[in-house]
C-alpha positions in Angstrom: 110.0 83.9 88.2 113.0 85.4 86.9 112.1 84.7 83.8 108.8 86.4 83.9 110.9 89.8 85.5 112.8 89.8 82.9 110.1 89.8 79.9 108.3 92.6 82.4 111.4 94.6 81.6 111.0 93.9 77.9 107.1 94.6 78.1 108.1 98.6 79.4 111.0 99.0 77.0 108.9 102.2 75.8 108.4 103.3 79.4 112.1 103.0 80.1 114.3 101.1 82.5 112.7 99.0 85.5 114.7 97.2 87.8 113.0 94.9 89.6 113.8 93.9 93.5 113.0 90.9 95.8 110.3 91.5 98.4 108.1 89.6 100.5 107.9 86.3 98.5 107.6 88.5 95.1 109.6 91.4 93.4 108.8 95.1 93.4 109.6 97.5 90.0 111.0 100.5 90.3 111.8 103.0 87.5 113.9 106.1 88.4 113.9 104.8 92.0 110.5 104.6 92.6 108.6 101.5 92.8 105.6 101.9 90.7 104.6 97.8 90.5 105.1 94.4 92.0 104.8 90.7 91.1 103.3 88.6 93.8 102.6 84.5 92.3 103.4 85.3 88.7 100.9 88.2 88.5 102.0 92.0 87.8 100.0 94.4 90.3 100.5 98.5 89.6 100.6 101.3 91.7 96.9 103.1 91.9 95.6 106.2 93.9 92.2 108.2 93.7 92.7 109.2 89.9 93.9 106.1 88.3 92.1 103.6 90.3 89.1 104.2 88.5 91.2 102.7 84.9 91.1 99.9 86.7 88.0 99.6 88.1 86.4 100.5 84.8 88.1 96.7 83.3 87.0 94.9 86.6 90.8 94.7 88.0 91.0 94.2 91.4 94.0 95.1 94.4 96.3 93.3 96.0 95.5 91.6 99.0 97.0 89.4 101.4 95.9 88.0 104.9 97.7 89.1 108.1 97.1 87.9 111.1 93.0 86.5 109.9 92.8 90.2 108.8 92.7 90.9 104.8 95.0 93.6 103.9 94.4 95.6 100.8 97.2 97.3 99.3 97.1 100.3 96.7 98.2 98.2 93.7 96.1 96.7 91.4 96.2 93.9 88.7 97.4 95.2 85.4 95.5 94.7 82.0 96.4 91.8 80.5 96.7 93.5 77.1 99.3 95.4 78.3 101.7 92.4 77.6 101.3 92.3 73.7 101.3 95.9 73.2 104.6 97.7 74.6 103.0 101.4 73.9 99.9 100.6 75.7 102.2 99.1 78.8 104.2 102.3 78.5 101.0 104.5 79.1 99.6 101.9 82.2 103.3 102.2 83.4 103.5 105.8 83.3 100.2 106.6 85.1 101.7 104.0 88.3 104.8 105.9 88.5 103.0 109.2 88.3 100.3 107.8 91.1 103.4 106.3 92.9 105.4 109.8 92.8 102.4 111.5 93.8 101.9 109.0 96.7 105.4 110.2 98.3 103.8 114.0 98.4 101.7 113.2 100.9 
């Protein structure tokens, strides 16, 4: 898994610096101290809200979810484009619009 945390930091070089922190089983990314992503089983999940959700919904990504108790929990991050992992300019845009929808998150 490390190994995988540390290409993620490569893949955002153009977004800028991520650090990445253990969490429940997986890891969460944070840029500028604000955690914008997470890697649960090997897969990268970003941070969505009403106006970027629908960039994902449009390539058929779905959230993350995770049972509790029987119950399925749905959180507000959804699996990134796969693409993003070959070109560092197109993570750099998916990046930014998590942080922005994560910054935006903490207004509320």
């Amino acid at each position: 898994m490390q190994e995988y945390i540390e290409h993620l930091q490569e893949v955002f070089a153009l977004f800028g610096p991520v650090s990445a922190r253990r969490m429940f089983g997986g890891y969460g990314l944070y840029h500028d101290g604000v955690m914008f992503g997470l890697v649960a089983d090997s897969t990268l999940y970003l941070k969505v809200d009403a106006i970027n959700k629908p960039d994902f919904e449009r390539k058929g990504l779905g959230p993350f979810e995770f049972n509790k108790s029987g119950k399925l929990i749905k959180m507000s991050y959804y699996q990134a484009p796969e693409e993003i992992m070959d070109d560092l300019e197109l993570a750099a845009q998916w990046a930014r619009s998590a942080h922005e929808a994560a910054l935006r998150s903490r207004l509320k």
